[in-house]
Structure formats: C-alpha cells, structure tokens
N, C-alpha and C positions, 0 to 999 in steps of 0.2 A: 518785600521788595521796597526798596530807598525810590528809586527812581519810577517820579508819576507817570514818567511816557515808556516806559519797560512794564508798569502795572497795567496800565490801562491797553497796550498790546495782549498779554495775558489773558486779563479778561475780557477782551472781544478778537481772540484770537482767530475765531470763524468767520468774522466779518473785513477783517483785512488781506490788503491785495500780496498778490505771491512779491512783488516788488519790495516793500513794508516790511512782510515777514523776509528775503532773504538778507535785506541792508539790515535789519536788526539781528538776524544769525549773524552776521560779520561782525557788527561791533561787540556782540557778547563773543564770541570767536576772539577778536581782537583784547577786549576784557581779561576774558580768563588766561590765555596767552601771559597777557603782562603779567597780572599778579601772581601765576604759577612761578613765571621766571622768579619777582622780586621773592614770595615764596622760597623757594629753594635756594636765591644767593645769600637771604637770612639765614636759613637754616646752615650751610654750610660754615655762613660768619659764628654762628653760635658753636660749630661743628669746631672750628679753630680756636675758638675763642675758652672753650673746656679745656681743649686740650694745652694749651698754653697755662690755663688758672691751673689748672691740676699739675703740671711741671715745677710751676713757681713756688705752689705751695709744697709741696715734697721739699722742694728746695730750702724753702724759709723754714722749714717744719723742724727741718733736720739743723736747723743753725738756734742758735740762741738769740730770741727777740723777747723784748720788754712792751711787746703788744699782742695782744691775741687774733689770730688770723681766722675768719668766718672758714668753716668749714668746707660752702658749698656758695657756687654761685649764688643762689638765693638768698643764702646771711651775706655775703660779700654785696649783695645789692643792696639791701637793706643796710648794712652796716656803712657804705658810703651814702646812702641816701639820708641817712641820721646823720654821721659829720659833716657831710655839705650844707645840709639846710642848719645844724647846730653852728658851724661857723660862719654862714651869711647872715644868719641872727646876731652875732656880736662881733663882724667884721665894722672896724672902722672905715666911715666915707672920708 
C-alpha cells in the first residue's frame, strides 16, 4: 500500500472505530469505482484504436509505400517513439 493512512488503518484495523473503518470503505469504494471506470474507457480506447491500425494497415499494405509499416502496435510504438526522439535530436531551434 502507497498510502500511509490506508496502511496504518490496515494494520490496526481492530483498533479502530466502526466510523473510520466505514468512511474508509467509501473512499476505497469511491477508488476503485474510478479507476475501473478510467480502466475500461482505456481499454475500449485501445479496443478502437487496433481496430482502426489494423484497417489502415491492410490498407497501406495492399498499396505501394517506399517505407515499411510496423507490423503490430507494439513496432508501430516503437517505431515512432525512435522517429520522434531521432527528429527532436536534430530539429532546428
């Protein structure tokens, strides 16, 4: 656990009041809530976001290009995280 006053509940969990422990079930209630949500509106974004690379690349696949296309998200992130930082190295100010 990150958080010193979520550990220190924890571990003196028999010594605190029913008050303490339910406002602390609320806010890990309230917690987990959130980041299920942001959770799943990722995943969905990455849900769309396949489906769109994998279109485009069929698409450029099937055409004649004079650059090679990453095969999969993961070369395609790589592959622009190398041309960005390679061109902000020799972008003029």
């Amino acid at each position: 656990m990150n958080n010193p006053k979520l550990k220190e509940i924890y571990e003196n969990i028999d010594k605190k009041s029913n008050k303490e422990l339910a406002t602390t079930l609320i806010g890990l209630k309230n917690d987990f809530d959130g980041i299920k949500e942001t959770v799943l509106k990722l995943t969905t974004t990455l849900e769309e976001i396949e489906i769109t690379y994998d279109k485009v690349y069929a698409e450029l696949n099937g055409s004649e290009l004079l650059i090679q296309i990453p095969s999969d998200i993961s070369e395609l992130i790589y592959f622009l995280n190398f041309n960005l930082s390679f061109n902000s190295a020799y972008t003029l100010s």
